[in-house]
SEKE-346399 format. One line per 3 residues: number of its first residue (from 1); their letters; for each residue x, y, z of C-alpha. Coordinates in nm, 4 decimals. Each point is the difference from the previous one (the first is absolute). Layout:
<rs>
NUM	a	X:Y:Z  ...
</rs>
This chain:
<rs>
1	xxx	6.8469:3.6783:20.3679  0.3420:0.0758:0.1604  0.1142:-0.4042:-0.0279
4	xxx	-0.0994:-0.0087:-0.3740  0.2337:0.3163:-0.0144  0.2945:-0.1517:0.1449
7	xxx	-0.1025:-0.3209:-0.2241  -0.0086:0.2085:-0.3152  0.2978:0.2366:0.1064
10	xxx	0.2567:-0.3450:0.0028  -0.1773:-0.1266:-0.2598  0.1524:0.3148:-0.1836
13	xxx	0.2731:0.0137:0.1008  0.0847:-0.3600:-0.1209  -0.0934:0.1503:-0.3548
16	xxx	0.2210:0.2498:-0.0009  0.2839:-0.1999:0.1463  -0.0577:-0.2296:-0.2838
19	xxx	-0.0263:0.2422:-0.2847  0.3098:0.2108:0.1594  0.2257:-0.3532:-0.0500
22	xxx	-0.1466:-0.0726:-0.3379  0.0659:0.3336:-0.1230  0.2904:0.0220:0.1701
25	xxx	0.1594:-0.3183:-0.1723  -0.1398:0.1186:-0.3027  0.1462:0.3296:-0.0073
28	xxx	0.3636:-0.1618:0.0942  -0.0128:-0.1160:-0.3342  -0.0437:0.3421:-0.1559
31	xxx	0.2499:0.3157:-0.0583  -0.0404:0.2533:0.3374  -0.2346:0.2329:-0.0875
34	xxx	0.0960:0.3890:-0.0032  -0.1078:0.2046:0.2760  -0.2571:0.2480:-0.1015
37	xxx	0.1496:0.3285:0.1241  -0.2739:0.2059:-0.1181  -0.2085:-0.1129:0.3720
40	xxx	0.2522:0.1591:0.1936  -0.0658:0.3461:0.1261  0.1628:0.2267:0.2446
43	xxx	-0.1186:0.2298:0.2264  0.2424:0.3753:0.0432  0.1383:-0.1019:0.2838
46	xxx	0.3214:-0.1568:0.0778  -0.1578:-0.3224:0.2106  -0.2135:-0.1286:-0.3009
49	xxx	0.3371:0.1329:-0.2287  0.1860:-0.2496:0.2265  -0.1762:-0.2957:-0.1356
52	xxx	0.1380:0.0643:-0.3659  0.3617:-0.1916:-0.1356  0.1882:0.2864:-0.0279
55	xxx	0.2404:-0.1534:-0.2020  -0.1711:-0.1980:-0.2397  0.2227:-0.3494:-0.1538
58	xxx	0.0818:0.1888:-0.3351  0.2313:0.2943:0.2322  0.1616:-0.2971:0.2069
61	xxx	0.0541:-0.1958:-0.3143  0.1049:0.3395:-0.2607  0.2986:0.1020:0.2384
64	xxx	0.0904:0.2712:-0.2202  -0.1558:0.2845:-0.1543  0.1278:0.3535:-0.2177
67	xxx	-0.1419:0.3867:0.0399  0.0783:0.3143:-0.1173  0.0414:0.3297:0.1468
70	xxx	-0.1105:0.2481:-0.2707  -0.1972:0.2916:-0.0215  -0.0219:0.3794:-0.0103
73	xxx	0.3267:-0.0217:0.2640  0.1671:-0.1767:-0.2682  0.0843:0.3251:-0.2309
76	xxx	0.2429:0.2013:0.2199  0.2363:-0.2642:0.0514  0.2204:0.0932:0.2026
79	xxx	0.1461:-0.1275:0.3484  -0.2788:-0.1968:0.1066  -0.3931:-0.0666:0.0212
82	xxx	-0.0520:0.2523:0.3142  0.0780:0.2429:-0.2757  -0.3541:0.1282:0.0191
85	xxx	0.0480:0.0783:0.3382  0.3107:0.1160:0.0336  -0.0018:0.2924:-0.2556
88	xxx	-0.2219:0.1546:0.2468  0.2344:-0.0161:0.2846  0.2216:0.3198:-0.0789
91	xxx	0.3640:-0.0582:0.0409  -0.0037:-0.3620:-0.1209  0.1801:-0.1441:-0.2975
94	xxx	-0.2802:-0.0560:-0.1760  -0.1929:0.3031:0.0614  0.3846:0.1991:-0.1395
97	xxx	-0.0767:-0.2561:-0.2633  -0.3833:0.0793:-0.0708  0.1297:0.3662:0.0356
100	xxx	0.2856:0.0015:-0.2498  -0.2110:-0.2069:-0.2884  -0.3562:0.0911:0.0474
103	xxx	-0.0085:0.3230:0.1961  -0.1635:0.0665:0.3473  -0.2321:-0.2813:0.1153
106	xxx	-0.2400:0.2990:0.0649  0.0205:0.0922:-0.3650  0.0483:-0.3851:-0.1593
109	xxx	-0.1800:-0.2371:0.2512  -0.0120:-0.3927:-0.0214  -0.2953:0.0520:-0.1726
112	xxx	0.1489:0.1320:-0.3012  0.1773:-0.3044:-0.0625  -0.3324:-0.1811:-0.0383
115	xxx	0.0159:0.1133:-0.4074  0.3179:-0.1418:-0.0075  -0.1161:-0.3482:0.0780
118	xxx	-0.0767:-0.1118:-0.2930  0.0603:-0.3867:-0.0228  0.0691:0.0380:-0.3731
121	xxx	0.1679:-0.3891:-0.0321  -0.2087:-0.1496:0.2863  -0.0357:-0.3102:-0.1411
124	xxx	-0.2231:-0.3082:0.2652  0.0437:-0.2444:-0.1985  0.3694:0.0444:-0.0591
127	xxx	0.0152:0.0419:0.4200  -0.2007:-0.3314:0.0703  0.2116:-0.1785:-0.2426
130	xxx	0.3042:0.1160:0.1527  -0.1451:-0.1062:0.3383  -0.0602:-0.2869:-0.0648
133	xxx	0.3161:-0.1078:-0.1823  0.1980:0.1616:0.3446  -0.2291:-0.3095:0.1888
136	xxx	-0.2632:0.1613:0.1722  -0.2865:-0.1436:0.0825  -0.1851:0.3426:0.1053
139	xxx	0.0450:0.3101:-0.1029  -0.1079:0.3794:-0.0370  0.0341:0.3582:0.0722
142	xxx	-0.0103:0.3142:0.2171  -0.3555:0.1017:-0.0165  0.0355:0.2553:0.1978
145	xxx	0.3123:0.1455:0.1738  0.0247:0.2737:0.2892  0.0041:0.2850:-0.2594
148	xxx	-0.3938:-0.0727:-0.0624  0.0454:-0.0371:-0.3732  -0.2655:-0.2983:-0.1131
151	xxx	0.1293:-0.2546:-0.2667  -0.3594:-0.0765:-0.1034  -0.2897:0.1382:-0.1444
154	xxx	-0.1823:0.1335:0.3478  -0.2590:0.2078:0.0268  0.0624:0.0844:0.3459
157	xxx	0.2954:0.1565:-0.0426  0.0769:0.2383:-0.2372  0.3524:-0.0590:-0.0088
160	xxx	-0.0163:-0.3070:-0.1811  0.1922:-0.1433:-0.3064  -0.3076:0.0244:-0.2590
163	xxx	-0.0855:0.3563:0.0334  0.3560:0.1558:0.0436  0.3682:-0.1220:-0.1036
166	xxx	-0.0076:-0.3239:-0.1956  -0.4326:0.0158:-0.0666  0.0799:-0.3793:0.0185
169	xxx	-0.1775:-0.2600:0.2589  0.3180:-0.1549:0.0968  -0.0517:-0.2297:0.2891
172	xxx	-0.3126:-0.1222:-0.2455  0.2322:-0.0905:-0.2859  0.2450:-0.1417:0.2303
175	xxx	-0.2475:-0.1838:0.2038  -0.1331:-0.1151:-0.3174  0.3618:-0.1317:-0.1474
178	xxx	0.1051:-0.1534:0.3156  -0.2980:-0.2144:0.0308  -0.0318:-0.1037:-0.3423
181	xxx	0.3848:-0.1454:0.0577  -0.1470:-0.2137:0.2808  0.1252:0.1691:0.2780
184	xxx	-0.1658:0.1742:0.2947  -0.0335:0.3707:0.0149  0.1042:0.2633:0.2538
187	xxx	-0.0490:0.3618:0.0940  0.1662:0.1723:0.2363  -0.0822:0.3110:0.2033
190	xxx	0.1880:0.2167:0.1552  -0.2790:0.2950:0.0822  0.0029:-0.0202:0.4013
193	xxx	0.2555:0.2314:0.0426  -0.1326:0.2727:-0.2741  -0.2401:0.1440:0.2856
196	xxx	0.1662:0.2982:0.1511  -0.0681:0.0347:0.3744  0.1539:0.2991:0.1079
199	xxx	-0.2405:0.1787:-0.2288  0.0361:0.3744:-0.0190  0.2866:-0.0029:0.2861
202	xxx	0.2944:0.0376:-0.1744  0.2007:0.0104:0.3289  -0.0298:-0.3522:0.0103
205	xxx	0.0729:-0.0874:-0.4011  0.2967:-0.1798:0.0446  -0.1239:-0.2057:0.2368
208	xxx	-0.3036:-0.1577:-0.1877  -0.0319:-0.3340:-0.1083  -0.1650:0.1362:-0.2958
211	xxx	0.1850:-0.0664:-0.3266  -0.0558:0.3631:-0.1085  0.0766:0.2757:0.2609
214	xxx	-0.1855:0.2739:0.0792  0.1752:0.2825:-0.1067  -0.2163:0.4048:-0.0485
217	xxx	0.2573:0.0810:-0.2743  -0.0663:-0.3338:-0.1785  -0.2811:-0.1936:-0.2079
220	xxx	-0.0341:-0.2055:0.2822  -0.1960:0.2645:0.2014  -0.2324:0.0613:-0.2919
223	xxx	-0.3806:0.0502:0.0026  -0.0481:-0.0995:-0.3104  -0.2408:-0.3032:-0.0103
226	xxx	0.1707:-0.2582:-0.2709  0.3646:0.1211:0.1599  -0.0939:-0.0502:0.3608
229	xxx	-0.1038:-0.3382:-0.0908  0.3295:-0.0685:-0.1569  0.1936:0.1321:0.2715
232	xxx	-0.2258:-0.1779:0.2734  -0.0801:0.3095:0.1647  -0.3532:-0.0630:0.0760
235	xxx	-0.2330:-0.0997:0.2831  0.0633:-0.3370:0.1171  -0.3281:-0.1305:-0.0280
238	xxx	0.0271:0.1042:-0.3503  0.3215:-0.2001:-0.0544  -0.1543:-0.2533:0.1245
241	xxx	-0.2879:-0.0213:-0.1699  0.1892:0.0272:-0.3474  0.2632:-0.2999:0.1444
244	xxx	-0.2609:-0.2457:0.0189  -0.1798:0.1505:-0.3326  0.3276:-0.0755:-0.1649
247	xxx	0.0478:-0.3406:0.1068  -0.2855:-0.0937:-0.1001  0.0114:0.1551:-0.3267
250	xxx	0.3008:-0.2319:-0.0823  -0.1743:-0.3309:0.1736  -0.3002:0.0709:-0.2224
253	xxx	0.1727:0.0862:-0.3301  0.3461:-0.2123:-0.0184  -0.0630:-0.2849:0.2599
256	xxx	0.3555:-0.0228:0.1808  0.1245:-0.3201:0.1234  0.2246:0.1769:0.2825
259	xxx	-0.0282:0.3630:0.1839  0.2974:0.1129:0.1171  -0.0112:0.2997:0.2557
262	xxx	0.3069:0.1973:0.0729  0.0923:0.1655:0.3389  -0.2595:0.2551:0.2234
265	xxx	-0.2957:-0.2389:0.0012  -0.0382:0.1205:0.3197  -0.1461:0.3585:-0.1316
268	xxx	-0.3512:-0.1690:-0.1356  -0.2032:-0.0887:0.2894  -0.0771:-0.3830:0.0420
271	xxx	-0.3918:0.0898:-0.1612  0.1189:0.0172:-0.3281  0.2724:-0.2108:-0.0267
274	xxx	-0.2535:-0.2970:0.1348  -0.2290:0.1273:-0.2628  0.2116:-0.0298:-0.2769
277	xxx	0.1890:-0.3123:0.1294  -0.3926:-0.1075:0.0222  -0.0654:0.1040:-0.3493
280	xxx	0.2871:-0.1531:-0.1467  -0.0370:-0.3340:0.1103  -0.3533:-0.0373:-0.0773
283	xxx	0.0214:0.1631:-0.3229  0.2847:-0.2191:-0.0755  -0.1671:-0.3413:0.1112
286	xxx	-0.3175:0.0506:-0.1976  0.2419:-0.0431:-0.3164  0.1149:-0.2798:0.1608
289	xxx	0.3563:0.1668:0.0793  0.2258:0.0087:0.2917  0.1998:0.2737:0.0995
292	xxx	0.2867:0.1464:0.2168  0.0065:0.3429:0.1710  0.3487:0.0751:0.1353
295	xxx	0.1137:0.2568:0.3112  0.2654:0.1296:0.1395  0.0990:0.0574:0.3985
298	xxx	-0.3653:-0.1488:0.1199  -0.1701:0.2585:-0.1616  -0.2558:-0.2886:-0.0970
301	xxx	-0.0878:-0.3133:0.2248  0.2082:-0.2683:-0.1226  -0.3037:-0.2639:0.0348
304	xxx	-0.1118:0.2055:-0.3387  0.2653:0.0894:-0.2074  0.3810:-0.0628:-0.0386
307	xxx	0.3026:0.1348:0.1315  0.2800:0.1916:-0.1974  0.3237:0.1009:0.0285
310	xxx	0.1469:0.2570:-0.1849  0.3480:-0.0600:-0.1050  -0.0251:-0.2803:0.3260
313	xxx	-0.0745:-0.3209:0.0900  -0.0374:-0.2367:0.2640  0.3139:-0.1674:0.2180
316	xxx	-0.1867:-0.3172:0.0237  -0.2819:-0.2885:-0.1341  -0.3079:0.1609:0.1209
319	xxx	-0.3339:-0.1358:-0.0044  -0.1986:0.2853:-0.1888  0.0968:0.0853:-0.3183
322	xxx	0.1521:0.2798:-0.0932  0.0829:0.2482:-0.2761  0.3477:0.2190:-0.0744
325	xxx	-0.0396:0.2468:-0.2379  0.3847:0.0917:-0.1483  0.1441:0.2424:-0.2895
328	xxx	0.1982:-0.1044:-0.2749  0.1603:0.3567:0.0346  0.1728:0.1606:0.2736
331	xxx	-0.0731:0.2505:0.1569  -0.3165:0.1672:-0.1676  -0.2894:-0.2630:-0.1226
334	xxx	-0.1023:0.2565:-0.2595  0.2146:0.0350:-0.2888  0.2833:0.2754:0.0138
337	xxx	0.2542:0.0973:-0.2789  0.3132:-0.1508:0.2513  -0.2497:-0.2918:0.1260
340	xxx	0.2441:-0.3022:0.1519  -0.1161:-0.3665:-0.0332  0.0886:-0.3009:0.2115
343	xxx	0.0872:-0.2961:-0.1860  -0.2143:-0.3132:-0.1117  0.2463:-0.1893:0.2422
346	xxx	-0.1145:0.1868:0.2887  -0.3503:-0.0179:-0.0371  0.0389:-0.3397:-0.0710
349	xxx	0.1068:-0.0822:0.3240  -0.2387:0.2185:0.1687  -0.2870:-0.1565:-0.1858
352	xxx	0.1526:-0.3571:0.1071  0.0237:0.1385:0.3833  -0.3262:0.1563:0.0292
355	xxx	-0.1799:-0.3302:-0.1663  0.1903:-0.2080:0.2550  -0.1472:0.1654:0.2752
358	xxx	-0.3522:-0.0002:-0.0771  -0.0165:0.3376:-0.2015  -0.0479:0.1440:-0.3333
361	xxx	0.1409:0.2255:-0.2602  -0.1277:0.3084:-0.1839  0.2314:0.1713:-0.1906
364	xxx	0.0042:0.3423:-0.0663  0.1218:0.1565:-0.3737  0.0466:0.3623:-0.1304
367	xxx	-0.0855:0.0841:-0.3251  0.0300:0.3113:-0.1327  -0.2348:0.3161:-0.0722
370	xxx	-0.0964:-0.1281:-0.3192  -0.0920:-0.2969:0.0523  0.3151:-0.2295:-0.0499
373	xxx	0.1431:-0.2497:0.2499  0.4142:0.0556:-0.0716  0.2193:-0.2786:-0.1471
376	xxx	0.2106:-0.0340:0.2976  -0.2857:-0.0831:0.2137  -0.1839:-0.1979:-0.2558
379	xxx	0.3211:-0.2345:-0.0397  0.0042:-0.0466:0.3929  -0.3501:-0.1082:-0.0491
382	xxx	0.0666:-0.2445:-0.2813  0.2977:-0.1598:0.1720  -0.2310:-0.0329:0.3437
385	xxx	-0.2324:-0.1282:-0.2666  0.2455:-0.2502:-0.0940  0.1315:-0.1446:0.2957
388	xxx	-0.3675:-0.0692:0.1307  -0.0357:-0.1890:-0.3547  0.2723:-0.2878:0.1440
391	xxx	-0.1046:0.0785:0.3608  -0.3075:0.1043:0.0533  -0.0988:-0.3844:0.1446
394	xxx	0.1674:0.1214:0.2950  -0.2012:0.3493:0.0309  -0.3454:-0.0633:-0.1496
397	xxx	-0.2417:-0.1681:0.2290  0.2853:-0.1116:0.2346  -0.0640:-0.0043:0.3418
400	xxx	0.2377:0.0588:0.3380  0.2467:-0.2760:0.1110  0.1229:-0.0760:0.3571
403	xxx	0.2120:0.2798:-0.0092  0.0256:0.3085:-0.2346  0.3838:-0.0116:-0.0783
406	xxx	0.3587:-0.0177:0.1087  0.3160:0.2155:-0.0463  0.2461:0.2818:0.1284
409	xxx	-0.2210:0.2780:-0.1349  -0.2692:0.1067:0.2891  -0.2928:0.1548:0.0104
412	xxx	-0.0009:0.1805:0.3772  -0.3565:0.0979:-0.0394  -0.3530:0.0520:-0.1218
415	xxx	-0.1858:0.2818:-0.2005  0.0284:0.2509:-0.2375  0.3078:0.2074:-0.1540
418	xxx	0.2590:-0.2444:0.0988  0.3254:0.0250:-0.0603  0.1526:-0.1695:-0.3336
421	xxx	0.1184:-0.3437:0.0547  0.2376:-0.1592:-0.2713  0.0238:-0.3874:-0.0206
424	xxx	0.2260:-0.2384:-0.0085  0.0297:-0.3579:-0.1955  0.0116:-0.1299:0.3659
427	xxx	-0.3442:0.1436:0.0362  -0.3339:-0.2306:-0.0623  -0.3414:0.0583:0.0127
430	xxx	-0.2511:-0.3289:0.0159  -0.3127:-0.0082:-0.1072  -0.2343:-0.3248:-0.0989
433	xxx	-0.2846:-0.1936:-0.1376  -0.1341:-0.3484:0.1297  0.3088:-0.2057:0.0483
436	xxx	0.2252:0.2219:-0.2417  0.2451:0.2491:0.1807  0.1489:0.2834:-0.1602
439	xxx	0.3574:0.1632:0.0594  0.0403:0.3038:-0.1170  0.3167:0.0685:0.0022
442	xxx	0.0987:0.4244:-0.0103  0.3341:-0.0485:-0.2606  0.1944:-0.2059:-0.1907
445	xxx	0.2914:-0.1597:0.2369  0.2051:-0.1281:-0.3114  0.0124:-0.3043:-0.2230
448	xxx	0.0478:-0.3208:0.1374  -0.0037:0.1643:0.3021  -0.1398:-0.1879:0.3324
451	xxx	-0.2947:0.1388:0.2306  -0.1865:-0.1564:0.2903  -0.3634:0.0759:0.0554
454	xxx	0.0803:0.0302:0.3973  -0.4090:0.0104:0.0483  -0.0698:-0.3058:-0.1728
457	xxx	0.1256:-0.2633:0.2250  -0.0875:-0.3867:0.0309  -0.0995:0.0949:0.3104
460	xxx	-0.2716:0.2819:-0.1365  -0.1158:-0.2455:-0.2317  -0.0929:-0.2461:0.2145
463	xxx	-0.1781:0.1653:0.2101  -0.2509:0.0007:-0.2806  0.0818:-0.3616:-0.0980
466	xxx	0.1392:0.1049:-0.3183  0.2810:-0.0555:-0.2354  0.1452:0.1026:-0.2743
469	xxx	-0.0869:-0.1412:-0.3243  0.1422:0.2380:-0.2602  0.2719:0.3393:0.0282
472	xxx	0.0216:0.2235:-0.3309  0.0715:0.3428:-0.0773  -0.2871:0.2098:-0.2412
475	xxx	0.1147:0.0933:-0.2953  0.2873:-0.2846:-0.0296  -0.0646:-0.3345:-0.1652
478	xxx	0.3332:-0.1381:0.1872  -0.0651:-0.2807:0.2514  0.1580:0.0631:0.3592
481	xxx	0.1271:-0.1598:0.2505  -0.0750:0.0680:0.3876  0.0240:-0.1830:0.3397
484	xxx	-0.2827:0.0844:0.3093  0.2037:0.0492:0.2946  -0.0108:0.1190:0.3859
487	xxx	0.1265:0.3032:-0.1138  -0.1922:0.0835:-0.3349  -0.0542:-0.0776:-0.3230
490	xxx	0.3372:-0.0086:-0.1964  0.0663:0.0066:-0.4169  0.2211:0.2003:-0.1855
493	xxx	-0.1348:0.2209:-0.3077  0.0046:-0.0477:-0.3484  0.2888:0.0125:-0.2247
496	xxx	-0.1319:0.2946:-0.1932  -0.1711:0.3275:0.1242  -0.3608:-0.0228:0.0629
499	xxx	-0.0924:0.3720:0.0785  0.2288:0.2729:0.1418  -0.3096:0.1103:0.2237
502	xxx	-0.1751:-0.2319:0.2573  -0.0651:-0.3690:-0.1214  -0.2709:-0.2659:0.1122
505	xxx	0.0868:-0.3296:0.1555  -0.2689:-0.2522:-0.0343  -0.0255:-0.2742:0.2786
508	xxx	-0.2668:-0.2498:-0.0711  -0.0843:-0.1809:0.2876  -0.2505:-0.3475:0.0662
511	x	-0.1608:-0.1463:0.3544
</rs>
């Protein structure tokens, strides 16, 4: 009996060999069939979690997305979007502010502007257009910020867009317009630090990581049940609950592509945030979708979900990939009356430095209370738009070269807030695909004006056996000239003006 087992067993296993080649040469012949995500499951805990891509081909290939912080904290408008906050804090500018305009926070709370959020020319299809005409290939909004005010239709908390303010479902229309445009979807949220710790110890107010203080002669104190919730004065287990309940209201209802999570992860114990991180991807993978979570600071393992830096960015090519999250204003990233904006140029270039290293944009807009995104920033938008229409070879899908750049303007160092850099035409950032480099270089030197590419040496190149086959500039039908050489890569510009912001050298290469 056992020797006609060990007969039949190779006899088997002949069979299958056999089959496996036919099939196998057969199938060579075919297109690659689609994984079927909808197998995949996860278990809440961050060692099965580990096993998912947390950043899926369409983030590494989209490179640059748009949100919007807007909301209840939108209506004041004034100084910046801590204004919530900081009328409670007596003494401060905006609470002389809050003071002089509205009367005593203890008499007008934040609350009371909830009325006057009414979103009368909120228009998503107008915003996804927009959007997408600015380039992005993601895009979305503040679901929820720190001031606990819900831009959907939630029925776990009553502070929601539907059943006060604008009684409109707005991340569903705009989840709804941005995904009929082709582009992915994201919400943000911002709710961590709504939880008040110092609870009922106003000794301590000032010191809480809470967004709203706790303050006896305020609204923040308050008993009342819908306030308290508001003001994230409530038990902890409570907040917690209604965190995860909320997330997965918006999973369930408007399907987000990307969840970005702002700062104080750390004040949700690891439970829930592996259940919803749980939740979300296998929710998300039964339709057959992939999906990013983001974090800040390590407030999430970063075998699940994404780093960001706000207003930051790496120093360096890094292997993981990596998201910044920038303004177009500056200063507050809800709109403001006096609300500065950086230029296209400069985001430019920091959209062309973060993609060289291995990162990501998502930029941030401000529209105002009623619902419109300003002219000034909508041009900025369009002429981003524009530039990405003759460059965006060099963005989209690229990948990282040998090195991320050249130039007199340094970075000194990694993370978030970082101090604002300005470049230089003798700054480039390289990025590529296959055999074809990119140099993006930060400026316009001049007309007819010679450069050397001091990273792309003959040298360099051969290293990978490669040479040059064809130099050109995007956007410019004229032909150039260049030489390969020890010391770089050498042509001189065009006799007219191809862009006064950063330009995009293309080097095609061959083995």
């Amino acid at each position: 009996m056992k020797t006609y087992n060990i007969r039949l067993t190779k006899i088997s296993i002949s069979l299958l060999v056999l089959i496996f080649v036919f099939t196998a040469c057969n199938n060579s012949k075919k297109e690659p069939q689609k994984e079927d995500l909808s197998t995949s499951h996860y278990a809440a805990n961050w060692d099965s979690l580990a096993k998912y891509q947390e950043a899926p081909e369409w983030f590494r290939e989209a490179k640059f997305g748009i949100y919007a912080h807007w909301g209840v904290l939108s209506v004041p408008a004034f100084a910046n979007d801590w204004y919530p906050r900081l009328m409670h804090v007596e003494g401060s500018v905006e609470n002389k502010h809050h003071v002089e305009t509205y009367g005593e926070p203890s008499e007008f709370g934040y609350h009371d502007f909830v009325p006057m959020f009414k979103a009368e020319n909120f228009d998503a299809k107008a915003w996804a257009d927009l959007f997408q005409k600015s380039g992005a290939k993601f895009a979305g909004i503040v679901a929820e910020h720190h001031d606990g005010w819900s831009n959907w239709d939630s029925e776990t908390n009553p502070w929601n867009s539907m059943d006060k303010g604008p009684h409109r479902d707005i991340v569903g229309e705009l989840g709804k317009a941005i995904h009929g445009k082709g582009m992915k979807f994201v919400t943000s949220f911002h709710k961590a630090r709504n939880l008040q710790i110092f609870q009922q110890d106003s000794t301590k107010w000032l010191d809480d990581t809470s967004y709203f203080p706790y303050n006896p002669n305020m609204p923040t104190s308050s008993k009342d049940p819908e306030l308290s919730i508001l003001y994230g004065n409530i038990e902890k287990e409570v907040f917690y609950s209604n965190w995860l309940a909320e997330l997965k209201e918006v999973i369930d209802n408007y399907h987000p592509d990307l969840i970005y999570f702002d700062g104080k992860l750390d004040k949700i114990p690891d439970s829930y945030k592996e259940e919803f991180a749980a939740y979300y991807i296998n929710q998300s993978l039964a339709r057959n979708q992939e999906v990013v979570i983001t974090h800040k600071e390590g407030e999430l393992p970063k075998s699940v979900s994404v780093e960001d830096f706000e207003k930051g960015r790496m120093n360096k090519i890094t292997e993981d990939y990596w998201l910044t999250d920038e303004t177009v204003s500056v200063g507050s990233w809800s709109y403001t009356h006096d609300l500065g904006l950086k230029t296209a140029d400069e985001i430019i270039d920091l959209l062309a430095d973060i993609v060289s290293k291995n990162g990501a944009m998502m930029l941030n807009v401000s529209p105002m209370e009623n619902g419109i995104i300003p002219e000034n920033q909508q041009q900025i938008l369009l002429t981003i738009g524009d530039w990405l229409n003759t460059n965006g070879e060099a963005i989209y899908g690229s990948s990282t070269w040998k090195v991320f750049g050249e130039g007199p303007t340094k970075q000194e160092k990694s993370g978030m807030f970082l101090d604002k850099l300005t470049y230089t035409a003798q700054d480039v950032r390289y990025t590529k695909k296959g055999n074809t480099i990119y140099a993006i270089v930060l400026g316009w030197p001049g007309n007819d004006t010679p450069i050397t590419l001091s990273s792309v040496t003959s040298n360099v190149l051969g290293e990978d056996g490669l040479s040059i086959e064809k130099v050109s500039i995007l956007g410019s039908d004229q032909d150039l000239s260049f030489s390969l050489e020890e010391e770089g890569l050498k042509l001189t510009t065009p006799s007219e003006t191809i862009d006064d912001k950063a330009f995009v050298i293309k080097i095609e290469t061959k083995k």
